[in-house]
Structure formats: structure tokens, C-alpha cells
C-alpha positions in Angstrom: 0.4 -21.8 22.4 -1.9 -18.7 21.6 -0.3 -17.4 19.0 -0.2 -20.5 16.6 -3.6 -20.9 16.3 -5.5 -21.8 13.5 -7.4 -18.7 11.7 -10.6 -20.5 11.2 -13.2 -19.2 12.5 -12.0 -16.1 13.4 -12.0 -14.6 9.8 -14.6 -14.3 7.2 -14.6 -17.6 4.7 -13.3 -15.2 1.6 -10.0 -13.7 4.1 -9.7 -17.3 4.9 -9.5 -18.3 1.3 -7.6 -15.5 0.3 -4.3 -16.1 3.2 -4.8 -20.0 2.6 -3.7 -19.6 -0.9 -0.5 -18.3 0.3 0.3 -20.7 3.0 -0.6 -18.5 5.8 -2.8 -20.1 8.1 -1.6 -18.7 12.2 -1.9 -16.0 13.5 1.7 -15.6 13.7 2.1 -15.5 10.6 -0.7 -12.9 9.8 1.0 -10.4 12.5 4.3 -11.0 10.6 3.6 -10.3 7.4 0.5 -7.5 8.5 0.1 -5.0 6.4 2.6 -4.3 3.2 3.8 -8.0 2.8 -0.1 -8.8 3.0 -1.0 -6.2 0.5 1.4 -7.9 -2.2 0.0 -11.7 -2.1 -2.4 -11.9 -4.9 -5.9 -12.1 -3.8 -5.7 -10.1 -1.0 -6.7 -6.5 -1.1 -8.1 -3.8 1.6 -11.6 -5.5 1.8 -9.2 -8.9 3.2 -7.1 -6.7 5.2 -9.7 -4.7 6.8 -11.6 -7.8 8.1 -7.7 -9.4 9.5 -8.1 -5.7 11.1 -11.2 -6.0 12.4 -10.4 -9.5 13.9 -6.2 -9.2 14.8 -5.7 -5.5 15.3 -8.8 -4.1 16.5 -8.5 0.0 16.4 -6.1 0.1 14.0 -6.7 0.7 10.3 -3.2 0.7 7.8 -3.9 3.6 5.8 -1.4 3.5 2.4 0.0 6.6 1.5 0.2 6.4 -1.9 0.5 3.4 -5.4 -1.9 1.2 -5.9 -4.9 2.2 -2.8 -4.3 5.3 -2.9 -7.7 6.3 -4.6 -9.3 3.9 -2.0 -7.6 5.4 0.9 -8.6 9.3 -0.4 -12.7 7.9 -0.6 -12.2 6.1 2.3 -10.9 9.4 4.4 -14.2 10.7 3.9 -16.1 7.9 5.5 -14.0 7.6 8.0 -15.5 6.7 12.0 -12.6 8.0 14.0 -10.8 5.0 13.4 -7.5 5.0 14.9 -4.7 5.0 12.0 -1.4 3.6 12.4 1.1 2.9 9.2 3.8 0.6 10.2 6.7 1.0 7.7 
């Protein structure tokens, strides 16, 4: 089935590293836990999430409102491409 494939080679070696760590090796279980629950595992920050964007949910771009990115997200509005946002909560 599609959606229990293996990650491998579809993300970067460190994203790979990062999720295997934590057990998470489908894609499955990436979409489930995508973003807030994936923000919280040790090791995985917005450089790691941003390539699982870039890969899983191409066009969208989580965008935390405030805590611990929220310096990252005010220098990142300024670079922004016209990247769709979307926040699930």
C-alpha cells in the first residue's frame, strides 16, 4: 500500500536520521504526527520539517505562531517566496 512506504530515499540522510530516532519510518506516520507532534521529538527542528515539507506536503509551509520558532518564523517572513502557509492546529 502507498502510504506505508518506507521514507528512504525520499528525504535527505539528516531528516532520515532525525525521524528514525523516534521510530518513525512511513509515511503514515509522518502525515500523522506532521507538524506540532514532529516539532516536539528531539532532533527535529524546522530545517527537518521543511525538507518532510518539501518532499510530503509540497506548497504548504507550517508557520508557528509563537514559543520556541517564533524568532525563526519573524526572519523567515521576510524571505518568504509566496509559499503557501497553512497551520494545522
Amino acid at each position: 500500500m502507498a502510504t506505508e512506504l518506507l521514507l528512504n530515499k525520499r528525504l535527505s540522510r539528516r531528516t532520515l536520521n532525525s525521524l528514525g530516532r523516534h521510530a518513525i519510518t512511513t509515511v503514515d506516520q509522518v502525515v500523522e504526527a506532521y507538524p506540532e507532534r514532529l516539532l516536539k521529538l528531539n532532533g527535529v527542528g524546522m530545517t527537518v520539517l521543511r525538507d518532510i515539507e518539501r518532499t510530503l506536503f509540497p506548497g504548504q509551509q507550517f508557520q508557528p505562531h509563537s514559543g520556541r520558532y517564533k524568532a525563526w518564523t519573524e526572519d523567515a517572513s521576510s524571505h518568504s517566496h509566496g509559499d503557501q502557509t497553512q497551520s494545522k492546529e
